[in-house]
Structures are given as C-alpha cells and as structure tokens.
C-alpha positions as CSV (number, residue, x, y, z in Angstrom):
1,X,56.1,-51.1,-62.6
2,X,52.7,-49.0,-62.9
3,X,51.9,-50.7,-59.2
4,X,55.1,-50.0,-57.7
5,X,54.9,-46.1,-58.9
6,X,51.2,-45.9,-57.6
7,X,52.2,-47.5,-54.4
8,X,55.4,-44.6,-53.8
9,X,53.1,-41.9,-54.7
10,X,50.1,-43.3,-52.4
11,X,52.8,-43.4,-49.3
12,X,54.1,-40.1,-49.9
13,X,50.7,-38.7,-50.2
14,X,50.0,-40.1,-46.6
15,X,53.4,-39.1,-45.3
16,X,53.2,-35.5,-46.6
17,X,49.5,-35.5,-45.0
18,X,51.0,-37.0,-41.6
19,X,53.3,-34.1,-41.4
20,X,51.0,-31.3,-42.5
21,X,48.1,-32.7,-39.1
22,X,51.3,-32.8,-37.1
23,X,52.3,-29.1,-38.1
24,X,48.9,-27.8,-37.9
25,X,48.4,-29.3,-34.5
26,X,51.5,-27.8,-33.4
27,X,50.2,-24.6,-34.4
28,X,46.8,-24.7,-33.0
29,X,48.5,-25.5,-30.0
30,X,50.4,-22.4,-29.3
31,X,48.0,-20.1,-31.1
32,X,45.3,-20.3,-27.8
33,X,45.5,-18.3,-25.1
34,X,48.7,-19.2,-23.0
35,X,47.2,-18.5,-19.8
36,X,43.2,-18.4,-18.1
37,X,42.2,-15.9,-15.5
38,X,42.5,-17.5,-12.2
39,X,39.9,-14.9,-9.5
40,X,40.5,-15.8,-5.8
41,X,37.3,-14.6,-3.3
42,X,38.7,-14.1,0.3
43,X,36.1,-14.6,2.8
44,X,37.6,-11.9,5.4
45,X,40.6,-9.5,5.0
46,X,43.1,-8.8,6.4
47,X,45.0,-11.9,4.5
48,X,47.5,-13.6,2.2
49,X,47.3,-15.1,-0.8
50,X,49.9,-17.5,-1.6
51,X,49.5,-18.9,-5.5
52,X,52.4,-21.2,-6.6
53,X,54.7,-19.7,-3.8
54,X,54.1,-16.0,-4.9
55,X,52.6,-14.2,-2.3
56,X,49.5,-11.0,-2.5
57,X,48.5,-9.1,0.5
58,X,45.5,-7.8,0.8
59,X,44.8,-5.2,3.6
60,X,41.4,-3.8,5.1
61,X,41.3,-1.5,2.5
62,X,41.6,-3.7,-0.6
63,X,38.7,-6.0,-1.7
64,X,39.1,-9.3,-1.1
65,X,39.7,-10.8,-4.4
66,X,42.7,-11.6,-6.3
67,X,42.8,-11.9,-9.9
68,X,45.9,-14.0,-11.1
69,X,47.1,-14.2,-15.1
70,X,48.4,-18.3,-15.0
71,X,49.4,-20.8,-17.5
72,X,47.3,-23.8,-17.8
73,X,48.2,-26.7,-15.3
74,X,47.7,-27.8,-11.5
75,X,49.2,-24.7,-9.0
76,X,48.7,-24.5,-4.9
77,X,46.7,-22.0,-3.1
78,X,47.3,-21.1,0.5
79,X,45.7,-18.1,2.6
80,X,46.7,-17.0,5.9
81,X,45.2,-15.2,8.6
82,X,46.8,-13.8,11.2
83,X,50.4,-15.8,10.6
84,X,47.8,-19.3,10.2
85,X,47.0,-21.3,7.2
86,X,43.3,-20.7,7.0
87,X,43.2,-22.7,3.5
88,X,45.1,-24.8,1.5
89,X,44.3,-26.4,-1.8
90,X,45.4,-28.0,-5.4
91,X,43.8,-26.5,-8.4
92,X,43.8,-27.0,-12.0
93,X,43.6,-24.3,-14.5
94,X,42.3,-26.1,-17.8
95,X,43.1,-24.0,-20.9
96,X,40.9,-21.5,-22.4
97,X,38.5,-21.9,-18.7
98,X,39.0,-19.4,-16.0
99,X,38.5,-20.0,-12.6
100,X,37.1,-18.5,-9.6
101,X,38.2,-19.8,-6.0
102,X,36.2,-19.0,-2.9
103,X,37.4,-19.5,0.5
104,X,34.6,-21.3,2.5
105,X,32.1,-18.5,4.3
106,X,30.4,-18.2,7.3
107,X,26.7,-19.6,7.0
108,X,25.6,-16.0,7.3
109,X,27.5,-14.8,4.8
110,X,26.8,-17.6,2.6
111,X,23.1,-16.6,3.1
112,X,24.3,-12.8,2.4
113,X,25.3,-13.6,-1.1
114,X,23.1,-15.5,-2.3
115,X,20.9,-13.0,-1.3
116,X,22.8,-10.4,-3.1
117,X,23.0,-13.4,-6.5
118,X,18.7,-13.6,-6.2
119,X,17.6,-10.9,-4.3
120,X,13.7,-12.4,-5.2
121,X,14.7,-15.1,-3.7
122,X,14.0,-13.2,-0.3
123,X,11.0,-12.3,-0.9
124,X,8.4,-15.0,-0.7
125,X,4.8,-15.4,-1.2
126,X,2.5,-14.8,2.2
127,X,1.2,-19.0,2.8
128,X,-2.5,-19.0,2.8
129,X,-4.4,-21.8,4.9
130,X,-5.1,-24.9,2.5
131,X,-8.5,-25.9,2.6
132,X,-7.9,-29.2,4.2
133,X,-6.3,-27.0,7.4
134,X,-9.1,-24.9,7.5
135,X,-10.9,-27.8,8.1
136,X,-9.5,-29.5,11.2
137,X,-10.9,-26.9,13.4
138,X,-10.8,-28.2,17.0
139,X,-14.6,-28.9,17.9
140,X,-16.0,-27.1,21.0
C-alpha cells in the first residue's frame, strides 16, 4: 500500500513537472522578439524592392537601403531595374538575428567600400629593396 502511494505521488510529481517545461516553453516562445530587422543595400537606384510580394521604390533621391520589420522564417527578395529582375533570392530570417542583404557591386565599388570600412587599409607602407635585391646588381 506504502509502495503503491509512493509510486502515484512520484508520477504526478513528474506529470505536474512535464506540464509546468511545456508551459514555460510556451512562454519563452512568444515572449522574444516576434520579428528581426531585415536591411536591404541596393547597389544603384533608381530600383525596386520586392520582399514577400510587397513592393518599395526607391528613387534617385532616396538611399539605397531598405530596412524591413519581418517575422522569423524563409521570405523572397526581388529587385528591379529598369522593368528587369536584376536579383532574386531566398532568405532566412532566424529569430532574434537581423540581416543585411547586399545586392552584388561593381568591382569598383566593391573596392570603394571597403575602402570607406578600412580606410588604413589604403594606405600602405613605401617597399624598401631587401638586401638580397640589392645584391643582384647586373655586373658591368
């Protein structure tokens, strides 16, 4: 009888503590943030930005970046130029991790920012001669 009681009170212990991780779970769930900053980098404007079939237009004036509120999940990205896709892509907003999309740049441009990211980085050192070049002089 002793048995039987400790073995009713041991599987409502674990019952009630089964409930209470699925109830605190469902909680922590809902109690992150709902949706992730989503920043889209145009490489040129004048141009559209299509996110999930709702379209932004960005004119010569505007800077060309897009910053979107979405909910966690995968969404499409198109951008057009001129009437043309220019890019198209699946994405994945992860919650609580924003992302940044960049539409592919020129080379030059590339160059440009990360220039602008490290501007030491455009600035090197003069090269001196090593000895073992100042060496091979050509004999007269």
């Amino acid at each position: 009888m002793i048995a039987k009681t400790y073995l009713v009170l041991c599987v409502r212990w674990l019952a009630t503590g089964a409930m209470s991780a699925g109830l605190l779970w469902a909680i922590v769930e809902r109690v992150g943030p709902r949706f992730n900053e989503v920043v889209v980098r145009v490489a040129k404007v004048p141009a559209t930005v299509v996110v999930d079939g709702r379209a932004y237009e960005l004119s010569s004036g505007d800077d060309a970046l897009v910053v979107l509120e979405l909910r966690g999940g995968w969404h499409e990205l198109t951008i057009r130029r001129d009437g043309a896709v220019t890019n198209q892509q699946r994405f994945q907003v992860v919650v609580g991790e924003n992302v940044v999309l960049s539409e592919a740049l020129p080379a030059a441009a590339q160059q440009a920012a990360a220039d602008l990211v490290n501007p030491a980085a455009q600035w090197r050192a003069p090269t001196t001669r090593s000895a073992a070049s100042a060496s091979r002089r050509p004999r007269p």
